[in-house]
The first five atom37 places (N, CA, C, CB, O) and aatype in JSON, in Angstrom:
{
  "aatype": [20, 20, 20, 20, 20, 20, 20, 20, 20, 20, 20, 20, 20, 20, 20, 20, 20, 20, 20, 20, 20, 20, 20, 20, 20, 20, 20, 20, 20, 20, 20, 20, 20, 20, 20, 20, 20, 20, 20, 20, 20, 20, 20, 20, 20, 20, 20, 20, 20, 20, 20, 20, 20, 20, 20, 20, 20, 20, 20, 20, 20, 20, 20, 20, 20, 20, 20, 20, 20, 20, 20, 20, 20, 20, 20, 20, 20, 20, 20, 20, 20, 20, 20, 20, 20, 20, 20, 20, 20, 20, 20, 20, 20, 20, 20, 20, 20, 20, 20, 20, 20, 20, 20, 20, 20, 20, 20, 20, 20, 20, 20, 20, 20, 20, 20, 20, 20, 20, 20, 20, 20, 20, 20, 20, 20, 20, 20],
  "atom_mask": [
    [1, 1, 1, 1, 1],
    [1, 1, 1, 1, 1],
    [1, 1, 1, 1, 1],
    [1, 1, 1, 1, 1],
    [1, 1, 1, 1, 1],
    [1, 1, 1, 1, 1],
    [1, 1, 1, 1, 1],
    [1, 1, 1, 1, 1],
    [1, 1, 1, 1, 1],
    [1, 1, 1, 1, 1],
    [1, 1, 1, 1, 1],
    [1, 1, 1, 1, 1],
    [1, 1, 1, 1, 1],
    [1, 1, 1, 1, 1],
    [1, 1, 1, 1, 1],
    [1, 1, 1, 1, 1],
    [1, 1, 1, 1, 1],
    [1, 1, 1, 1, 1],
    [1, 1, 1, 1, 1],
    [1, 1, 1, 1, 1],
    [1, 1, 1, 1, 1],
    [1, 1, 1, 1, 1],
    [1, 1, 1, 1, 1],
    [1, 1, 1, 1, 1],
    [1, 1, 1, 1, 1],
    [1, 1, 1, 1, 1],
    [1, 1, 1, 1, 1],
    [1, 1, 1, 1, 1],
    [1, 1, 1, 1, 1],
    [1, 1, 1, 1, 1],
    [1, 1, 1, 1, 1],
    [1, 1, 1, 1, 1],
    [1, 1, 1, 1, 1],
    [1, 1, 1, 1, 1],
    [1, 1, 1, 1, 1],
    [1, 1, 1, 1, 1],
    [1, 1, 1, 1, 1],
    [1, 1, 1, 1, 1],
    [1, 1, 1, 1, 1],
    [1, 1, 1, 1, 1],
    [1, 1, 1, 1, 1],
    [1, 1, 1, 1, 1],
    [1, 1, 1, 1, 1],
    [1, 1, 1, 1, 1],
    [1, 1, 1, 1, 1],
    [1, 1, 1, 1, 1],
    [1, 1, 1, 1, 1],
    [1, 1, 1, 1, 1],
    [1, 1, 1, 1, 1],
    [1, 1, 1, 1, 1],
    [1, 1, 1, 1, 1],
    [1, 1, 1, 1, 1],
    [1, 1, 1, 1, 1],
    [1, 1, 1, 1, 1],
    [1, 1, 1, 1, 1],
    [1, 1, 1, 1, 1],
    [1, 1, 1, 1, 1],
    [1, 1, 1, 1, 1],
    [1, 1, 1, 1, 1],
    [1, 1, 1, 1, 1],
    [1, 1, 1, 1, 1],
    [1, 1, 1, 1, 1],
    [1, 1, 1, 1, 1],
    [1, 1, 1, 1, 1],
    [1, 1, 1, 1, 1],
    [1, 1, 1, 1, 1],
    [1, 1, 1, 1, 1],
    [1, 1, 1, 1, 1],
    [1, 1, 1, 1, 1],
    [1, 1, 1, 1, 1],
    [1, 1, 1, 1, 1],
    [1, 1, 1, 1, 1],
    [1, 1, 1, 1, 1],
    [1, 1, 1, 1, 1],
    [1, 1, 1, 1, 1],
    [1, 1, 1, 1, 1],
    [1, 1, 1, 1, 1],
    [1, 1, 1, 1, 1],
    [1, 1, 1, 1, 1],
    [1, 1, 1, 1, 1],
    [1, 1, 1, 1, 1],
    [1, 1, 1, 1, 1],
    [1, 1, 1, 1, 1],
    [1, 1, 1, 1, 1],
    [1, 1, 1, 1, 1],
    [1, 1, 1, 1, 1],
    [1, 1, 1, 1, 1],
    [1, 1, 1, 1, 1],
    [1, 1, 1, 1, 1],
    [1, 1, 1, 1, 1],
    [1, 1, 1, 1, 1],
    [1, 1, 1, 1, 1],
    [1, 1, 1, 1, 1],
    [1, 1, 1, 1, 1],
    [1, 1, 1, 1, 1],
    [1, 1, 1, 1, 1],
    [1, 1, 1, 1, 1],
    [1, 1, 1, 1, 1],
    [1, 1, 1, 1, 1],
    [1, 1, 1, 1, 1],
    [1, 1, 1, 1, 1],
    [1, 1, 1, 1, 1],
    [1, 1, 1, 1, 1],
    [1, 1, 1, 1, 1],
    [1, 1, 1, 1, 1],
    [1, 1, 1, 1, 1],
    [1, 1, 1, 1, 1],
    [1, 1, 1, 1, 1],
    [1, 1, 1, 1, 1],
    [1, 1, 1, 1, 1],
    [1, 1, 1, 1, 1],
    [1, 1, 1, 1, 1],
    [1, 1, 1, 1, 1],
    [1, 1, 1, 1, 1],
    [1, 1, 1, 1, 1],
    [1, 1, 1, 1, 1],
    [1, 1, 1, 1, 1],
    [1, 1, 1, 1, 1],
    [1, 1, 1, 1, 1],
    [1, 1, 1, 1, 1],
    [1, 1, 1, 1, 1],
    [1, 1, 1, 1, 1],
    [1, 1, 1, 1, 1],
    [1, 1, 1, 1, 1],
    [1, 1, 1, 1, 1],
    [1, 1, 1, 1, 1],
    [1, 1, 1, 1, 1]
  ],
  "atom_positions": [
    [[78.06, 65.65, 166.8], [77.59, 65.81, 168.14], [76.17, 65.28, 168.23], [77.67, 67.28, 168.57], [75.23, 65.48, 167.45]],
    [[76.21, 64.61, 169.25], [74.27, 63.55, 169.04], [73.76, 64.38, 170.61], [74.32, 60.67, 169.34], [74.18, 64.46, 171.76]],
    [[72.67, 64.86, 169.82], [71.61, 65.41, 170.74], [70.65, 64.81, 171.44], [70.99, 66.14, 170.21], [70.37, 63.78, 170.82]],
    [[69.97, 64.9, 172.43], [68.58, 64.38, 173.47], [67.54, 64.97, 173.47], [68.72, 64.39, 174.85], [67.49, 66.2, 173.46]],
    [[66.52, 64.22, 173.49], [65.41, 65.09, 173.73], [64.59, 65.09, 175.44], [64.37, 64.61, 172.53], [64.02, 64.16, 176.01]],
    [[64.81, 66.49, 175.89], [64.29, 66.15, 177.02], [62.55, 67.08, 177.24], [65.6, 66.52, 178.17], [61.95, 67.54, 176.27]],
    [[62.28, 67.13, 177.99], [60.87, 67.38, 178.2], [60.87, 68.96, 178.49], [60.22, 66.42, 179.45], [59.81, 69.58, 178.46]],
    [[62.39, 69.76, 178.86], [62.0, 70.71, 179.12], [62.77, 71.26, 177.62], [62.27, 71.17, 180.63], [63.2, 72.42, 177.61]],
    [[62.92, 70.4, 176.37], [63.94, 70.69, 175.43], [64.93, 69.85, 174.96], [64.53, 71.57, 175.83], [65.17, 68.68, 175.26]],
    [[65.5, 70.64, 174.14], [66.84, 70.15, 173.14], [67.81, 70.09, 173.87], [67.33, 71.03, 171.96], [67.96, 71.26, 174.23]],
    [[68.78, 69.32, 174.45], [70.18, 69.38, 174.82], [71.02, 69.81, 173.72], [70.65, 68.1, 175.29], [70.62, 69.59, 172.58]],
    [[72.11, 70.39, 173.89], [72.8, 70.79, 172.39], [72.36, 71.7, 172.13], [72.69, 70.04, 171.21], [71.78, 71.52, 171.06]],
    [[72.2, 72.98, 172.55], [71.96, 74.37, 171.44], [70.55, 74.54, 170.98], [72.85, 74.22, 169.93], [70.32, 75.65, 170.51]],
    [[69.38, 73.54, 171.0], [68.28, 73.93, 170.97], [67.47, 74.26, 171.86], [67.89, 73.39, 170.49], [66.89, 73.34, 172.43]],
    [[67.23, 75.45, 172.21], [66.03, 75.59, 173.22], [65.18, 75.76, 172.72], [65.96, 76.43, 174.11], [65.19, 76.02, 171.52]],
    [[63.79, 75.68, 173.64], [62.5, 75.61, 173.61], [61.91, 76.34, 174.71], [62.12, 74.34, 173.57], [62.43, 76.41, 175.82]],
    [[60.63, 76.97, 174.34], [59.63, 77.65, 175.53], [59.18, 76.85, 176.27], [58.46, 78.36, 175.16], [59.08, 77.25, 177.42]],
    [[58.71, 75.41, 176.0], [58.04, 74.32, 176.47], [58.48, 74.14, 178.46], [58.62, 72.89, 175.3], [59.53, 73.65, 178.88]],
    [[57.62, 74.56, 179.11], [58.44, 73.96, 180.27], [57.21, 73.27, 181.08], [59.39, 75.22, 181.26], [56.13, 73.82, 181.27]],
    [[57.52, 72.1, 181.48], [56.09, 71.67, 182.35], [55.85, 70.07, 181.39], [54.34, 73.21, 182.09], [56.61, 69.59, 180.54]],
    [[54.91, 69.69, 181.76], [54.51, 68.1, 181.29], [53.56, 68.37, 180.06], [53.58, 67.09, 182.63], [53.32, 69.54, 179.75]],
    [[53.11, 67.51, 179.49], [51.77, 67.5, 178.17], [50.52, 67.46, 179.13], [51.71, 65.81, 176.87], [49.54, 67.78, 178.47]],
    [[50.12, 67.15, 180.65], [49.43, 66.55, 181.34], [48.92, 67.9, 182.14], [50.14, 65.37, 182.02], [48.05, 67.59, 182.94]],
    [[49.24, 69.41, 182.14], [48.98, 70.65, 182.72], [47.91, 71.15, 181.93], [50.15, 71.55, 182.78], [47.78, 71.1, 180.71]],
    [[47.09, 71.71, 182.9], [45.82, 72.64, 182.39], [46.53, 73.92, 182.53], [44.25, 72.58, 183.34], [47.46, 74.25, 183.28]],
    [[45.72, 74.71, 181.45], [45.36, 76.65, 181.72], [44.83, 77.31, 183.05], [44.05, 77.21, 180.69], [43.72, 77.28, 183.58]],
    [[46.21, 78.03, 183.45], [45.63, 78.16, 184.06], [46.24, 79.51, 184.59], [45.41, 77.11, 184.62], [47.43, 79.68, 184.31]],
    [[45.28, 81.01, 185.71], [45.65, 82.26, 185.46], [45.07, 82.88, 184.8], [46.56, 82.41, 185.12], [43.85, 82.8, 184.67]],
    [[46.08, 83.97, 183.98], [45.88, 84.84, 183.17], [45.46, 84.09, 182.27], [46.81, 85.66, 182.9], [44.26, 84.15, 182.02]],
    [[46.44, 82.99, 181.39], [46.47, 82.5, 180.08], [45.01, 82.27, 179.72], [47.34, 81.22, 179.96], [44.49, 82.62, 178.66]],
    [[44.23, 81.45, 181.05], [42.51, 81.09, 181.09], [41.79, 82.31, 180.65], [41.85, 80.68, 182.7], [41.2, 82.47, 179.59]],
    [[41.92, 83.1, 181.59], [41.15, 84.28, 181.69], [41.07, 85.0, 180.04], [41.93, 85.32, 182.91], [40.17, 85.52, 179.37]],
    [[42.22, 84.75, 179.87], [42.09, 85.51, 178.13], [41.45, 84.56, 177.3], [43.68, 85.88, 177.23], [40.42, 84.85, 176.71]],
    [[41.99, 83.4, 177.21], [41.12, 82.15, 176.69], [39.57, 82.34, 176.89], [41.55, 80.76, 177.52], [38.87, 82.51, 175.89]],
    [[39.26, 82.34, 177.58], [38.07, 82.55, 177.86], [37.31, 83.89, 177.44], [38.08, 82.35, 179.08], [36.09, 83.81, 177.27]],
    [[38.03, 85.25, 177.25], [36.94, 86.22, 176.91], [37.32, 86.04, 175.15], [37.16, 88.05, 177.78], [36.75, 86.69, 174.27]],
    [[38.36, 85.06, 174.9], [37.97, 85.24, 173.02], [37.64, 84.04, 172.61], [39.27, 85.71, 171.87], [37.77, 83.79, 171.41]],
    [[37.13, 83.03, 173.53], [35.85, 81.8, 172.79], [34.52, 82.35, 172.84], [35.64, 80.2, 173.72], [34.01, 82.42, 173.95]],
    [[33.8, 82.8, 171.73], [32.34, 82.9, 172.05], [31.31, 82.12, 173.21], [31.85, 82.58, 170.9], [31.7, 81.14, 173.83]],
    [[30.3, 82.57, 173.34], [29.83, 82.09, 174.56], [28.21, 81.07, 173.68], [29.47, 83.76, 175.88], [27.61, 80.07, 174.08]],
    [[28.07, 81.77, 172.66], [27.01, 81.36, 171.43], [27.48, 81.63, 170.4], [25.72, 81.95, 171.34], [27.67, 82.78, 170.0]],
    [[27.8, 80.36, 169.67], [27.93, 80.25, 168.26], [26.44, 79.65, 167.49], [29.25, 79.25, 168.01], [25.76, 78.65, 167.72]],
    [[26.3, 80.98, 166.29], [24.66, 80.28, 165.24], [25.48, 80.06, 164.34], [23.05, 81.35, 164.58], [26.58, 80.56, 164.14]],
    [[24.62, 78.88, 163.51], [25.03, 78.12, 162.72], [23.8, 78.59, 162.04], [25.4, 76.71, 163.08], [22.69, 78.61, 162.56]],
    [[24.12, 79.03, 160.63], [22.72, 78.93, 159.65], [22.58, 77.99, 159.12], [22.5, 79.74, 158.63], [23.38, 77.08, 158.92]],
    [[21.13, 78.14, 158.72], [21.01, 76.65, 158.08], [21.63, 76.25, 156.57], [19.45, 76.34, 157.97], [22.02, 77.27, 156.0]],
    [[21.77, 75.32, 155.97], [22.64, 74.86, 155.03], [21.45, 75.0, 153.79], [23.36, 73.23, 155.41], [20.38, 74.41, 153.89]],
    [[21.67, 75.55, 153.04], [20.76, 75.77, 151.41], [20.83, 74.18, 151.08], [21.76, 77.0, 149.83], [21.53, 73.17, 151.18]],
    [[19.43, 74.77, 150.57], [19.2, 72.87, 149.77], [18.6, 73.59, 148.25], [17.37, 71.33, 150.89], [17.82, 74.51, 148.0]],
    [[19.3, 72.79, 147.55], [19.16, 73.26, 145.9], [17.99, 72.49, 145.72], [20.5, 72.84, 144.68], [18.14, 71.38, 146.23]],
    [[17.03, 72.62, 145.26], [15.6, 71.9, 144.55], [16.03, 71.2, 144.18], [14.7, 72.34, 143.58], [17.0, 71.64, 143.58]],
    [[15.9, 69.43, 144.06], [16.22, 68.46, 143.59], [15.78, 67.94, 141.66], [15.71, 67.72, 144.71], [14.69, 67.64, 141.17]],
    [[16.82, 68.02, 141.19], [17.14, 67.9, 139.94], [16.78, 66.4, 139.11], [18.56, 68.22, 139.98], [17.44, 65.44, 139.52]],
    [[16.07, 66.19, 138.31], [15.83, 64.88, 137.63], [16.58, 65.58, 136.4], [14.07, 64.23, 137.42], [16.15, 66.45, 135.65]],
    [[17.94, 64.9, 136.42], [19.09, 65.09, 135.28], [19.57, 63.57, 135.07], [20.52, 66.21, 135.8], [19.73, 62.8, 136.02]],
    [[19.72, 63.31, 134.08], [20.46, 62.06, 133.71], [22.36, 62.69, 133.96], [19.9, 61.53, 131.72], [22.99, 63.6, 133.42]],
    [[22.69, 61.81, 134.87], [24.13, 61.51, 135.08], [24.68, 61.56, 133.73], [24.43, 60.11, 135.8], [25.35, 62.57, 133.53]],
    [[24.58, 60.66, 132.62], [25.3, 60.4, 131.81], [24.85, 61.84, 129.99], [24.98, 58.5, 131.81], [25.5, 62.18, 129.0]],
    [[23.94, 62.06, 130.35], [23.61, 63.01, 129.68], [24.8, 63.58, 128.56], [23.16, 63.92, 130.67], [25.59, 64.32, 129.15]],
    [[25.03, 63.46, 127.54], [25.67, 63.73, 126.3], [26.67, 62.55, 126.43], [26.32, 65.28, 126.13], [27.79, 62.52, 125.9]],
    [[26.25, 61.82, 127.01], [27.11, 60.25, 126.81], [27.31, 59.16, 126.14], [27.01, 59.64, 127.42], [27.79, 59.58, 125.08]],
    [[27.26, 57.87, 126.05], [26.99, 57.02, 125.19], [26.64, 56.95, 123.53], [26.24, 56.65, 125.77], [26.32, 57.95, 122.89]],
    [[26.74, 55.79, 123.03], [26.36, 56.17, 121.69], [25.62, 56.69, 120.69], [26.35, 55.77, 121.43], [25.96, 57.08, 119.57]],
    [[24.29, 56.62, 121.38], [23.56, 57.35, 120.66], [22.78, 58.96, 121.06], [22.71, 56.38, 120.39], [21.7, 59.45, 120.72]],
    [[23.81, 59.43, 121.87], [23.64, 60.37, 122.52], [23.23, 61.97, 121.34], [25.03, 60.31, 123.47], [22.38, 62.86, 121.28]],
    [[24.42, 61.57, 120.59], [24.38, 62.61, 119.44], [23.47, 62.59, 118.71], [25.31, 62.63, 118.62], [22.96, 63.63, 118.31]],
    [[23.04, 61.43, 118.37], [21.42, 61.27, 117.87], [20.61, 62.01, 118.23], [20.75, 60.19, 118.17], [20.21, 62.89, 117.46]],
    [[20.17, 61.92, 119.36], [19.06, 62.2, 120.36], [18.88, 63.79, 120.55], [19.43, 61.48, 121.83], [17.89, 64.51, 120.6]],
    [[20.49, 64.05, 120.64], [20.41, 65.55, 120.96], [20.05, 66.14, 119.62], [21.84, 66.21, 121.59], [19.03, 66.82, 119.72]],
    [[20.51, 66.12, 118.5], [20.29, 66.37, 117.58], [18.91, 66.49, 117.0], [20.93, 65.77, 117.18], [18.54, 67.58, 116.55]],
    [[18.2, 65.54, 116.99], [16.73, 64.91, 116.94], [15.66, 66.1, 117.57], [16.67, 63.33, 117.99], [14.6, 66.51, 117.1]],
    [[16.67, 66.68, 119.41], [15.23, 67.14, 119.94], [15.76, 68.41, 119.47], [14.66, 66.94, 121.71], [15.29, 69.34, 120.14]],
    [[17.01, 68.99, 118.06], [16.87, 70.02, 118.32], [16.25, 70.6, 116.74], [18.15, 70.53, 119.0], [16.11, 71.77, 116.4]],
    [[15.94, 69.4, 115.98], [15.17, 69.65, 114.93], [13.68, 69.48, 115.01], [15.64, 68.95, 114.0], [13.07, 69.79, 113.99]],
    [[12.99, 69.05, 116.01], [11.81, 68.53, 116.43], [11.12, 69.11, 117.07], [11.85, 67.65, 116.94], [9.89, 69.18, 117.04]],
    [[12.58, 70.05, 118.32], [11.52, 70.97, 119.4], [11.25, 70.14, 120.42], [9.98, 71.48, 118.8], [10.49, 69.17, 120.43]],
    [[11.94, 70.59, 121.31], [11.84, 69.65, 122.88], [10.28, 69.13, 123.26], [12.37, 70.79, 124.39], [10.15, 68.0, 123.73]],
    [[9.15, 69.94, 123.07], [7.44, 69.76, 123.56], [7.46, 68.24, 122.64], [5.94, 71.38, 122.82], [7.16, 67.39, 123.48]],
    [[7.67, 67.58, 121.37], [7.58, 67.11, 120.44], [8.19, 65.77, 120.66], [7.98, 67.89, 119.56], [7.71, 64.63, 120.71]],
    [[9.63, 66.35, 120.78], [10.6, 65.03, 120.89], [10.2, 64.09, 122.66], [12.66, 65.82, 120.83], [10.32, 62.89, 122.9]],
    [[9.66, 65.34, 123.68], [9.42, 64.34, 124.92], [7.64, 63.48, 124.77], [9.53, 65.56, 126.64], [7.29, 62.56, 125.52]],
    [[6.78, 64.05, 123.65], [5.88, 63.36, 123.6], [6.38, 61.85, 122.93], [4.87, 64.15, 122.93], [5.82, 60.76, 123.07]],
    [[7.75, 62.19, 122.08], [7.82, 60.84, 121.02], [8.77, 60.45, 121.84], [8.23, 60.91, 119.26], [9.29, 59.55, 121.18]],
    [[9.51, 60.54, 123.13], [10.23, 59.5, 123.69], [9.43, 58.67, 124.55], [11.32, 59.97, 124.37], [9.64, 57.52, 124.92]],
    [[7.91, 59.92, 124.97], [7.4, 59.49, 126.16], [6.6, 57.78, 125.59], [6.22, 60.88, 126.84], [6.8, 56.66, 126.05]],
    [[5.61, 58.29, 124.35], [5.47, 56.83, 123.77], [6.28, 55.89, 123.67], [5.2, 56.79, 122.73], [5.99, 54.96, 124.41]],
    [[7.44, 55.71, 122.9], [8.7, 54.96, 122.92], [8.89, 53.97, 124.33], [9.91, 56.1, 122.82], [8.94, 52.74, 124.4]],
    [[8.98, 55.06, 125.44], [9.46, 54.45, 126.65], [7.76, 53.75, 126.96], [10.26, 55.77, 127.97], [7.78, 53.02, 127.95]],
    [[6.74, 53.81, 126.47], [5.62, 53.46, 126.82], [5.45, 51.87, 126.3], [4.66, 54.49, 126.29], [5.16, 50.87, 126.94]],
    [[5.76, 52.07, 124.9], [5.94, 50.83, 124.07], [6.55, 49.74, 124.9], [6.84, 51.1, 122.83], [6.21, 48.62, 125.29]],
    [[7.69, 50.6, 125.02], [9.11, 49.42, 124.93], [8.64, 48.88, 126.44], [11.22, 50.27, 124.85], [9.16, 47.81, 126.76]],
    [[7.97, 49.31, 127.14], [7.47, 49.43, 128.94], [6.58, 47.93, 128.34], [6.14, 51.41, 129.78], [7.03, 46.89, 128.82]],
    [[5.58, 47.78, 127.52], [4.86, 47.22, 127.12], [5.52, 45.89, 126.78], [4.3, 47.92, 126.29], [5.46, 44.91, 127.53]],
    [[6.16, 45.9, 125.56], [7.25, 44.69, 125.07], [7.51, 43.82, 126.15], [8.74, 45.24, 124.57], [7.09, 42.67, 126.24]],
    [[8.44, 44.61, 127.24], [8.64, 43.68, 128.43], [7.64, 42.78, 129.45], [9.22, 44.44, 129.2], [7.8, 41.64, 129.87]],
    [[6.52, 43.75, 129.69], [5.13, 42.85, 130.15], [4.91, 41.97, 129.78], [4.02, 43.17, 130.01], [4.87, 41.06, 130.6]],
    [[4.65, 41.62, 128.33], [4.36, 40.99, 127.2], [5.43, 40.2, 127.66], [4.3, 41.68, 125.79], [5.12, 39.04, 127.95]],
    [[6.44, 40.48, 127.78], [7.74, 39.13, 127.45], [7.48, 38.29, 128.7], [9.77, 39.72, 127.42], [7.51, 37.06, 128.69]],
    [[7.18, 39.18, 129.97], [7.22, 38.45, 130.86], [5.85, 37.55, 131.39], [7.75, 39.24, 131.68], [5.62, 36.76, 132.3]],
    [[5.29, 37.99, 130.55], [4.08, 37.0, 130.97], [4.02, 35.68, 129.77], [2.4, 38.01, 130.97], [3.17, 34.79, 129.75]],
    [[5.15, 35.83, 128.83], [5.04, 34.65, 128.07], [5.9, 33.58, 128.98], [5.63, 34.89, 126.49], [5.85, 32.35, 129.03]],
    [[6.66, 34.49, 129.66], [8.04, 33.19, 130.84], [7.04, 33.01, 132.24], [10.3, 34.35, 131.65], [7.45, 32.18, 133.05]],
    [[6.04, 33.58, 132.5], [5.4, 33.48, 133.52], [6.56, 33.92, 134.54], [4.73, 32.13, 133.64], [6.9, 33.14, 135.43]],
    [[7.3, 35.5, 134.36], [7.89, 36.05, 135.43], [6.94, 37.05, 136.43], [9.03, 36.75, 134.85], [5.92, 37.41, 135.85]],
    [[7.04, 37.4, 137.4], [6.04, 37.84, 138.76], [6.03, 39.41, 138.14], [6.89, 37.61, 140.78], [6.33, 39.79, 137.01]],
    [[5.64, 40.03, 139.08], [5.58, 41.26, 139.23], [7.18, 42.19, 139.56], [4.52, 41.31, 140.33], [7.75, 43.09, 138.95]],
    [[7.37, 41.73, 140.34], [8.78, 42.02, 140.82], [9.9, 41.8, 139.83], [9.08, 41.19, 142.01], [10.66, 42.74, 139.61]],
    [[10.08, 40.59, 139.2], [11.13, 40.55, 137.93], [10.63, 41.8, 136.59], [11.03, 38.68, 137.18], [11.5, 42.4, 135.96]],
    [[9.43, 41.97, 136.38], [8.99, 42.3, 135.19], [9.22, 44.14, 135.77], [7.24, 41.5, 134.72], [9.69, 44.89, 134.92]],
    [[8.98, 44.57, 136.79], [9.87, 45.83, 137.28], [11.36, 45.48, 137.48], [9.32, 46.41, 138.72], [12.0, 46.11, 136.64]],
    [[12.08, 44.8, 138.18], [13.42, 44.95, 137.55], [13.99, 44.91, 136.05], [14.01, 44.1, 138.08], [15.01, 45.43, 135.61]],
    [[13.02, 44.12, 135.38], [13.21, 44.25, 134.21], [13.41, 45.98, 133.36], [12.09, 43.44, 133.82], [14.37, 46.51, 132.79]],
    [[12.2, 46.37, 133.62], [12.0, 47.66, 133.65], [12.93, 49.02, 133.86], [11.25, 47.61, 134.41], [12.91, 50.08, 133.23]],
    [[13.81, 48.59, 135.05], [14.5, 49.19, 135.33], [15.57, 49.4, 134.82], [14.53, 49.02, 136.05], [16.05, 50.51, 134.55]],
    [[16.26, 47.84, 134.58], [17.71, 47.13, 133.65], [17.38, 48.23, 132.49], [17.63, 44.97, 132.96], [18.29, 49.0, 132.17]],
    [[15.89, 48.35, 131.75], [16.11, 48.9, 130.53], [16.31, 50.26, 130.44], [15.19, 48.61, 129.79], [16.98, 50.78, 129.55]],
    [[15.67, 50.91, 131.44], [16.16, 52.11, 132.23], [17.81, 52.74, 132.04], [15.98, 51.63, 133.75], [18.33, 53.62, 131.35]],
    [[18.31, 51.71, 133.09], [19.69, 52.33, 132.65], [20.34, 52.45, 131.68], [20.46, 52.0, 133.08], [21.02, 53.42, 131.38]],
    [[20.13, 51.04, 130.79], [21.06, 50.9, 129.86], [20.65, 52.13, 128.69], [21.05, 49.29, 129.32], [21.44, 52.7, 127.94]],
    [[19.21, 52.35, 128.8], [19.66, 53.56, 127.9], [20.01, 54.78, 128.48], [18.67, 53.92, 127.0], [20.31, 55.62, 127.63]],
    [[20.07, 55.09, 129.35], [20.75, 55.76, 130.2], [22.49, 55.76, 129.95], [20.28, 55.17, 131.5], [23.15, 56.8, 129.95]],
    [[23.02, 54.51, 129.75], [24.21, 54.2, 129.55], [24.53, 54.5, 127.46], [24.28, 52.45, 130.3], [25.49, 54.92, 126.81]],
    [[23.38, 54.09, 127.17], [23.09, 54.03, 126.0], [23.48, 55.36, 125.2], [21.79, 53.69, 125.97], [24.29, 55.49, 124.29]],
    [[22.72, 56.24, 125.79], [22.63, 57.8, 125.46], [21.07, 57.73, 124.49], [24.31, 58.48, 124.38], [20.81, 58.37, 123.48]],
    [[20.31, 56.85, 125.12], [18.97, 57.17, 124.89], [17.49, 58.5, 125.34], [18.74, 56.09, 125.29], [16.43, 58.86, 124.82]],
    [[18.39, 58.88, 126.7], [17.86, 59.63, 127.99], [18.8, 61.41, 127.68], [18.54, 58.48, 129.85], [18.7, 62.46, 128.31]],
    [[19.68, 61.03, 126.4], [20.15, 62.32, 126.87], [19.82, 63.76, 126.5], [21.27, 62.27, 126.7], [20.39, 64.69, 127.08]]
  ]
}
């Protein structure tokens, strides 16, 4: 048996409450109740902001990650960030140096800087 669909319903044994078009407003009682259970003022609190975190993403990552961790935990964290802080000071240095032997600008010799940045980052130099 092939059924229809009509607007006030199912032909065939299905009915529906639906009576009227998609194109009708609320209206009456139905409003009147509608209306005393939408608030009239909704507060919104404000949204928490967590203190912003300088964490390395990759942190216990890459290859020489196990190194590193290891290192700051025989050394003592005060110790191991004075001897990375030189390190990253050096190696900051090397690149200056490189780039003023190619006569690269200011701007390459900070991207430079940066490239080396990540990769130990990727490295597991940072972790």
């Amino acid at each position: 048996m092939a059924s229809s669909i009509s607007a006030t319903g199912f032909k065939g044994g299905f009915g529906t409450a639906f009576m009227g078009s998609w194109g009708t407003s609320i209206v009456g009682e139905d409003y009147a109740m509608l209306v005393k259970k939408v608030p009239s003022h909704v507060r919104v609190a404000k949204p928490v902001k967590s203190p912003p975190m300088m964490k390395n993403v990759n942190e216990g990552k890459g290859l020489f990650a196990p190194v590193v961790v290891i290192t700051r935990q025989i050394i003592g964290k005060k110790r191991f960030n004075q001897l990375r802080g030189k390190a990253i000071a050096l190696h900051s240095q090397v690149i200056t140096e490189f780039c003023k032997s190619i006569g690269a600008d200011a701007k390459q010799r900070q991207g430079l800087i940066r490239l080396a940045k990540k990769n130990g980052e990727r490295l597991g130099f940072l972790a």
